[in-house]
Each structure stands twice: as C-alpha cells, then as structure tokens.
N, C-alpha and C positions, 0 to 999 in steps of 0.2 A: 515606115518599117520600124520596130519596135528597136533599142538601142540599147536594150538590157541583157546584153551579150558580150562576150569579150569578144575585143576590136583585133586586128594585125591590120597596120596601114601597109598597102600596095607597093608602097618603096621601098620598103626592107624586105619584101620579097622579092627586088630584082636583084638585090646585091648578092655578092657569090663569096662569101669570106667563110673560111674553116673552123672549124670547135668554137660553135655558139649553139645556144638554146634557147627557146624560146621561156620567157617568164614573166607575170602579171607583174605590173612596176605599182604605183602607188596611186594610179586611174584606171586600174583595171585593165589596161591594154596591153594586148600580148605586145611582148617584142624582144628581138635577141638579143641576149647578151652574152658575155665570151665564159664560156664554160667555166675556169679557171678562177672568176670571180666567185664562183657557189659557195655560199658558208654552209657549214654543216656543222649541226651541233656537238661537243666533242665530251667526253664522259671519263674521267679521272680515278677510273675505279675499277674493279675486275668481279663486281657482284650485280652490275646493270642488267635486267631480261627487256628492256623496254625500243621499240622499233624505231629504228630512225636516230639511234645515238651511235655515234663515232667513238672508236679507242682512244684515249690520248696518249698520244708520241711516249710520255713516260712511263706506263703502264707499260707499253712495247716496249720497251726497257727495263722492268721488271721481271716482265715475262721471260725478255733474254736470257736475265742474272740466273735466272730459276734454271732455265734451260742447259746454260752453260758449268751451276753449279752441281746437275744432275750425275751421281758418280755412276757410270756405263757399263761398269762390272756389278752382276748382280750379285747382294748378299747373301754371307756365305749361312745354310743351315745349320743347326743346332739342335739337336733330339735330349735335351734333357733340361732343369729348371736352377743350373748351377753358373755354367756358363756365364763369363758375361762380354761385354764389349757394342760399340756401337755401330759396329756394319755389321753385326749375327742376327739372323731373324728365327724365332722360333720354328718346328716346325707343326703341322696340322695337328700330329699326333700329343705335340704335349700342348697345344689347346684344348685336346679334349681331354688331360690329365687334369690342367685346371679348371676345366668344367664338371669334369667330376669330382673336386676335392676340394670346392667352393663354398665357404662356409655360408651356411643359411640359418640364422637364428634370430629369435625373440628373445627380448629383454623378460627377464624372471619375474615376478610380483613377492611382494614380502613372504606371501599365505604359502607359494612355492618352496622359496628356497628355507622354510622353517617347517618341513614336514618332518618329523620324526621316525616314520618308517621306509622303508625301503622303496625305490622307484625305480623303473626303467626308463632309460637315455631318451629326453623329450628335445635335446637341443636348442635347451635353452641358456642367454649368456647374464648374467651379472653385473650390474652396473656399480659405480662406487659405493651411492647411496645404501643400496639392496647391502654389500657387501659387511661394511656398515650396521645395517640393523641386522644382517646375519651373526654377528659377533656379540653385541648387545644381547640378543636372541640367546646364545649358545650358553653365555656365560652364566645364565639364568635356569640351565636347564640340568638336574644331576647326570652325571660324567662317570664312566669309568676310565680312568687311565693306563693305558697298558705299557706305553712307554716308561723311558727313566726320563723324569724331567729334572734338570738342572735351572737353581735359582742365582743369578749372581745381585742380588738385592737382596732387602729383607722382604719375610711370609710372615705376613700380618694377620692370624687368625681371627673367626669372629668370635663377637663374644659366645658362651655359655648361657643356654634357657633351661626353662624345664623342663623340656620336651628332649633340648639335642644338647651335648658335648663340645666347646670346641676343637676338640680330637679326639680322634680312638685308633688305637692300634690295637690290632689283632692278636691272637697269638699264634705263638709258630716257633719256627724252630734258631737257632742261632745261624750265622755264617759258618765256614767254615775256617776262616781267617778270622779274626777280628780286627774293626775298621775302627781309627779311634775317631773320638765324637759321636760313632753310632748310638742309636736309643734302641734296643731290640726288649721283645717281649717273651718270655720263654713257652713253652707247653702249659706250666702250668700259672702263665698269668703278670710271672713278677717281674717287675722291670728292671734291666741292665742297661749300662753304660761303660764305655770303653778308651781308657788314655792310656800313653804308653805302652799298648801293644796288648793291656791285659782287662778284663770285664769283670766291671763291681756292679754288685746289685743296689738299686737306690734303698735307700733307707725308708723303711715302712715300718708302721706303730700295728702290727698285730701280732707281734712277738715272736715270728716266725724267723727272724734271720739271723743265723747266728753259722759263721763259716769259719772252719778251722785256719789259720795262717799260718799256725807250726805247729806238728805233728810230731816233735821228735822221738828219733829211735834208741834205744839202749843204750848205757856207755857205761862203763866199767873202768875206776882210773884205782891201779894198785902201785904204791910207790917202790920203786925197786931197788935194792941194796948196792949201797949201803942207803940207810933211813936217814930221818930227816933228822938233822942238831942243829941248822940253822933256820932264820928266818925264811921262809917259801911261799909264795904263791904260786900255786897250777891251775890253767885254765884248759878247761875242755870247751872245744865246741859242739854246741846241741842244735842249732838250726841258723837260716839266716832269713833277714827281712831283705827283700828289694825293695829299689825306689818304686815305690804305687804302693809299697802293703800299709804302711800308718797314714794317716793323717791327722788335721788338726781337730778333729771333732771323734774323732775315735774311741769306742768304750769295749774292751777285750777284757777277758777272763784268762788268767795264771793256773792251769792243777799241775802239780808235780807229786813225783811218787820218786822217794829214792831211799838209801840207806847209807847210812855212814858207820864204818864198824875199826875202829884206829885200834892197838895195840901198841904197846911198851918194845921194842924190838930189839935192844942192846943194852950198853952201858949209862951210865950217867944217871944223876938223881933229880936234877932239875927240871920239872915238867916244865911245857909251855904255856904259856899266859894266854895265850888264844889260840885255839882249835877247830876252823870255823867251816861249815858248808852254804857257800854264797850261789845265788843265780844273780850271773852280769848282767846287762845288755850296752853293747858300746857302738858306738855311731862311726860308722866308716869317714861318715862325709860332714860330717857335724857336731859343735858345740850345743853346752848345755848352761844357761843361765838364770839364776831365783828372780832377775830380775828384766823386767817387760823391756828395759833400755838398755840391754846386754849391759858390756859385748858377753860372747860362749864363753864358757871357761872350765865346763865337764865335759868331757868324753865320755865317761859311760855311767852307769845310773845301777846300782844294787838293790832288785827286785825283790830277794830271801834272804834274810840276814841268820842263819840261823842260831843257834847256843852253841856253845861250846861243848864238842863230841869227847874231850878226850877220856880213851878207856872205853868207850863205850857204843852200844848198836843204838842205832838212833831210824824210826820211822818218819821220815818227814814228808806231810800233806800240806798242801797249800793251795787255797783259793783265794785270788786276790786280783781286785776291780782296780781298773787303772785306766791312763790316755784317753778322761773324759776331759777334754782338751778343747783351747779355743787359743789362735793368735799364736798357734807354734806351744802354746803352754801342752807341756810332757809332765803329768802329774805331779804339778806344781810349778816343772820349770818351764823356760822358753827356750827355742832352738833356733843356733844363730849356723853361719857358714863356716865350716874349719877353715877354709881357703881365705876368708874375709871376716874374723870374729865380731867386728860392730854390724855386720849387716845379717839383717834376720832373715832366716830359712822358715820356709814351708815344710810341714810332715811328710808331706804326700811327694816329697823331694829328696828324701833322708833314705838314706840304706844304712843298716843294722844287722849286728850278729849276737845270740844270746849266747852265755856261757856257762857252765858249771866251775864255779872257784871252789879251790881246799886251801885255807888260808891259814900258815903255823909261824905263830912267832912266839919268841921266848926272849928273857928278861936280858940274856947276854945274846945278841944278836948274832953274831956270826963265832958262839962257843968259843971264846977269846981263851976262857976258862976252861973248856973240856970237859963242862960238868952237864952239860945240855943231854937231857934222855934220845934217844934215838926211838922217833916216832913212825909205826908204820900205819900211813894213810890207806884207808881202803874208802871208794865208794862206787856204788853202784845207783847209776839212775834207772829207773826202770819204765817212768815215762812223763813226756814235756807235752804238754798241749796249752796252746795257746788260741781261745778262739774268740772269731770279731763277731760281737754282739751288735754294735750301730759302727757306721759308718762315717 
C-alpha cells in the first residue's frame, strides 16, 4: 500500500483529551496537538487586505484610542463661509456655494495680456513673469492720462529730436486761483508762471510783452495858506509796487505827464534857490548801495529831477529806461535788507512806493530873516505809467 499519504497513528485515536487538533508535524504525520499552541501570524498595521493575517494586540489599542476619542455629540452646522471653529461643519448648501464660486482659470501668455483693444472676460490669471512684461509692455506704448499723477522724485524728460519736443503744453485757459510754481499756457500761446500768489509772463524775444505795473491816477497838490517861506518837502503818493512786481533783471519804461504852475503869493523879496518837481521811489523794505559789497545806505532813489519851476507853468514828459538789473543792481545800485543792511536782498523781494515831490528851499532856511517870498505850489499830475518791458 502506497505510503504517500498522510498517516494518524491508531493510539492518538484512543485517547479522549479536550481542545486538540489535528496538524502535519515535520513527517508529514497527522497528529494532535493542543489548540492553544496554534501560532498565527500577526499584522501591526490597520492597512492589511491579505487572508490569514491576525490584528496585533497594539493596533486594538489604537483602534480603542480612536474609538474612545470619538466626540458622541454630533457637530454643530453652519450655513454660511464666515464662521469658524473646530466642531462646526459646513453645511451641503454652502458646498455648493463653493462649487459654484470656484475659481477655474489659465495662466495669460504675453500676446494676451498685451492686446490693445477691448475684450470680453476669458478668465484668465497672470503670473508674476506675464505681470512683468505687462509693464515693460505698457510703458512702451502712448498713454493718455486722465488722472492727476503725483511725482515725489525727480521727471527726467527725454531729450529733444527733430521730429518731437521734449514737452508741449497746450493752450488753454488759466486757473481760477493761481497755484504758485505753476507753468500755464494762456489762449493765445504765452507762457506764465506764478510765485507769491501772483502770474508773470516768462520772458520772450518777439517784442510782444510789455505789462503795465502802475497805472497812476490824477493828483493835484495845491499848497494852502499860508504859503511856503520855509524849506519844504511834499510828497504825494501815485502808486505802489508789491513784493513780486521788480526784480533783479527787470527793464520798465517811466512816461509822466504833469504840470507845475507856482506863483509869488505874499510878502517878502527873497526867491528860493530851488523849486523843484521830483518823482520818488522809496523801498518800504530796503536799502540801496553804489556798491556790489553794500552794506544799503539809500532808501529811495529820484527818478525825475526836474528844473527849477519858479514863476512858472511847466509841461513835463518823461520817458525813461531803467532796472535793467543783475545781482539786486537798481540802475546802478545794489539792494541790500533795511532789517540787515550788510545782507543783500533780492528785487523780486522788495516792496516800493513811487511819489510826486515839490521840493522848496531858500537861502534862509527856516526865514530867520522874514524876508523869504511866500511861494504858492501848484501841481497837477495828469498821468504815471509805468510799464514792464522784460522780466
């Protein structure tokens, strides 16, 4: 009989003992052994699908922790995407809020985001690169600007071709304020600038700019009784300059028109030695010095020195070129600070008032003697103009 079989010997089948099984030993021959001894292979892990592997003991203890640390109260819902906290669970409705409102986009290409005309919304996004040669891009391409842009650096224009400018301004109309530092262009072309609150025109070579800065009106000075036997000076005012009307390069035109008509009016035989019709100008804020290294030492400056009126009606004209100036020089002199006499003043810093003088003096100055004629002063100016030819 063939012996290629598994055996059980006939004496472990009489025996009667509990929790055994039969199992092949290492001859092939069945025979029992006690249950309890069975190894089983054991698997350390909670991801095994493979037949015939056991839990290990630790894993059930794993499992436990998980079990025990499961919170038994279900969490609480949330119907909106603001919320927060870690036991709130959204709920279905704003899943599909976020499934609706889920961005889905392509990255741009250069050719895209560099199209010059108008497009409809492709959704598409921008990367830094793109972003980048979008700027490159732009800066390259003419711009109208509709905004007010503000610089807090310096604008470095390019140069000048022959074809283009490197500026043009328009023309148009002024503010209605004036901003100082502004550059505006007027209607008809010419260019203005504004300090101190007030707008000069810049200075151009086609002959055209010539603006009145005093205009004065009539004045009539008649001496009133009793008449003059001492020495006198009378001054009228005919107009005033503000700080901004001179400066240091400034070339104005003087016409006056006026009349001086004096008469013998009383007693006495001794005429006056001088008779005179002067136009002032005196510096509110300012000295006047012949020399470039001060310090000031004039207050005011006599623009018409005229002849000697007495007795007589006198027409007086005058045209006369003056404050073509450099370095504070005032037709001839320099202008220093009243408030600081060694320290020199700017024009364009100076405020001034012009005046009409009658200027009488006689040989006994204050008629010690009683022999002084009694002089009646008449004049009449009839008109002051003063206009700024350059700037």
């Amino acid at each position: 009989m063939s012996t290629n079989h598994n055996r059980i010997r006939v004496a472990d089948l009489e025996t009667n003992k509990s929790n055994k099984i039969l199992i092949t030993n290492e001859k092939g021959e069945l025979e029992f052994n006690d249950v309890n001894n069975l190894q089983t292979e054991k698997y350390n892990a909670l991801d095994c699908t493979t037949e015939g592997k056991a839990l290990d003991a630790r894993q059930g203890k794993v499992l436990k922790d998980m079990i025990d640390n499961i919170n038994v109260s279900p969490p609480s819902l949330v119907n909106d995407l603001t919320t927060g906290g870690t036991t709130k669970a959204l709920t279905a409705e704003m899943g599909k809020t976020l499934e609706n409102t889920k961005l889905t986009a392509s990255l741009a290409t250069d050719a895209e985001t560099q199209i010059a005309s108008t497009i409809t919304e492709d959704i598409k996004v921008i990367s830094r690169l793109k972003l980048f040669n979008w700027w490159a891009w732009i800066k390259s391409q003419a711009q109208t600007i509709s905004g007010a842009w503000n610089f807090t650096n310096k604008v470095t224009l390019a140069s000048g071709t022959i074809n283009y400018p490197p500026l043009i301004l328009p023309t148009g109309t002024f503010t209605n304020t004036a901003q100082n530092g502004a550059i505006e262009r007027d209607s008809s072309g010419k260019l203005w600038t504004t300090r101190s609150g007030v707008r000069y025109m810049l200075t151009e070579d086609d002959g055209s700019y010539i603006k009145i800065i005093l205009n004065g009106g009539q004045k009539t000075l008649d001496t009133p009784s009793p008449y003059i036997t001492t020495n006198t000076v009378t001054d009228t005012l005919l107009g005033t300059f503000n700080a901004g009307s001179l400066s240091n390069s400034i070339l104005a035109k003087l016409s006056m028109m006026g009349s001086a008509g004096d008469v013998v009016a009383g007693g006495g035989t001794i005429a006056p030695t001088v008779n005179k019709f002067q136009i002032v100008i005196k510096f509110t804020n300012a000295l006047l010095s012949s020399s470039y290294w001060g310090p000031g030492t004039i207050s005011e400056l006599v623009l018409i020195d005229n002849l000697n009126v007495t007795g007589t009606t006198a027409m007086l004209t005058g045209t006369y070129a003056a404050w073509d100036s450099n370095v504070g020089l005032f037709n001839g002199l320099y202008a220093w600070d009243s408030a600081n006499p060694a320290s020199p003043k700017n024009l364009n810093g100076v405020s001034a008032q012009i005046f009409c003088r009658r200027r009488t003096e006689f040989a006994d100055a204050t008629n010690a003697n009683g022999k002084n004629q009694a002089i009646r002063v008449y004049t009449a100016i009839t008109s002051t103009l003063i206009e700024r030819i350059r700037m």
